[in-house]
GUVODREN-195493 format. One line per field, with one value per residue (C-alpha): z, x, y; residue number from 1. Coordinates in steps of 0.2 Angstrom, whole numbers, plus 5000, padded with zeros to 4 digits. Last residue first. Layout:
pz	(Z	...)
px	(X	...)
py	(Y	...)
nr	(NUM	...)
This chain:
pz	(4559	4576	4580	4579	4594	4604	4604	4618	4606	4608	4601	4594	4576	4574	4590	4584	4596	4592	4589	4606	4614	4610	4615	4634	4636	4633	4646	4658	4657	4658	4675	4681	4679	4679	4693	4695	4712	4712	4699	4709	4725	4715	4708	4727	4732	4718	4720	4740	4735	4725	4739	4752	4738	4737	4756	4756	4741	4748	4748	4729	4723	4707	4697	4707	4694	4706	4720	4723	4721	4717	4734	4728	4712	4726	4733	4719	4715	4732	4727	4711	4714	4729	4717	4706	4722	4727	4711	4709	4724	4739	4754	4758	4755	4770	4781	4790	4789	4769	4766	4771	4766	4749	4751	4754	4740	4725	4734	4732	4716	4710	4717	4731)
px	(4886	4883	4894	4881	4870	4888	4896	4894	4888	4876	4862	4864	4862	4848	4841	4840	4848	4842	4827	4827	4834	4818	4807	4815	4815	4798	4793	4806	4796	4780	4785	4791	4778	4789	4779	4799	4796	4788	4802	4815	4809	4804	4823	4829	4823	4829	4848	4845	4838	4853	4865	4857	4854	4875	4877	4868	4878	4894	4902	4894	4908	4905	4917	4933	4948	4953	4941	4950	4933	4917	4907	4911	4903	4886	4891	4895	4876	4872	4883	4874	4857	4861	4867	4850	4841	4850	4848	4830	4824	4820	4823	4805	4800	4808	4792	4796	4781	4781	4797	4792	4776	4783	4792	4779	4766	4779	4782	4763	4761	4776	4767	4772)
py	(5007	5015	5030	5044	5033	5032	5013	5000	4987	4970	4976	4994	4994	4981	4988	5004	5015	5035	5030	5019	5032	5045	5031	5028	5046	5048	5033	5042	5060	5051	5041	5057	5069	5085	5099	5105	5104	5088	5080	5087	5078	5061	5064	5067	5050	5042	5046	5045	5026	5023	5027	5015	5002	5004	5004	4987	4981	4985	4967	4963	4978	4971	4982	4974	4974	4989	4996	5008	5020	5006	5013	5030	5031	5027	5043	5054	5048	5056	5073	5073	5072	5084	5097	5094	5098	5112	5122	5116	5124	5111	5122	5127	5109	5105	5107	5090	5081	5090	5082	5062	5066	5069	5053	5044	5052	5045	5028	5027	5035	5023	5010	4998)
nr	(112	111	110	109	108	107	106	105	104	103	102	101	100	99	98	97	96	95	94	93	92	91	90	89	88	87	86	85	84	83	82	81	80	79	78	77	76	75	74	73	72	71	70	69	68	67	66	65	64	63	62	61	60	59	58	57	56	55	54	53	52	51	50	49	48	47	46	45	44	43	42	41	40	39	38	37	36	35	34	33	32	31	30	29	28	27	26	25	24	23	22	21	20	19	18	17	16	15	14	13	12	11	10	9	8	7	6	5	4	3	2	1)
């Protein structure tokens, strides 16, 4: 499936329903979070245990609210997603060479 395909499913998911009256951008971007909140969740107590492989399923569950409501907030917010990732993808990597970067966990202003 295509991005323009999964894109026009889920819209017609929204439309079929006539939610799109209750998709402002406030309540969007609070779901974003409460669904990522969600898939955090799956790793809470979870100890020296940061695979979590047992709650996978619920994990792709989570992520696909997370993207779901991203399409949704892109729509409304009339954001061409795929562009808006692709320029994000170039302003990071000017920010983290990759002779700087590779291999660190530092911040972009802490790279040596």
């Amino acid at each position: 499936m295509t991005y323009e395909e999964l894109q026009a499913k889920v819209l017609a998911f929204r439309d079929e329903r006539d939610w799109a009256q209750f998709h402002n951008p406030k309540d969007l971007a609070i779901s974003i979070s409460l669904e990522a909140a969600e898939l955090l969740e799956c790793f809470q107590w979870s100890g020296a245990d940061v695979d979590a492989a047992k709650k996978r399923e619920q994990m792709a569950e989570e992520l696909a609210d997370v993207m779901n409501y991203c399409i949704l907030m892109a729509d409304t917010l009339d954001i061409d997603l795929l562009e808006a990732v692709s320029a994000k993808i170039e302003k990071n990597a000017a920010k983290y060479p990759v002779d700087k970067a590779k291999g660190s966990s530092a911040k972009y202003n802490e790279l040596q």
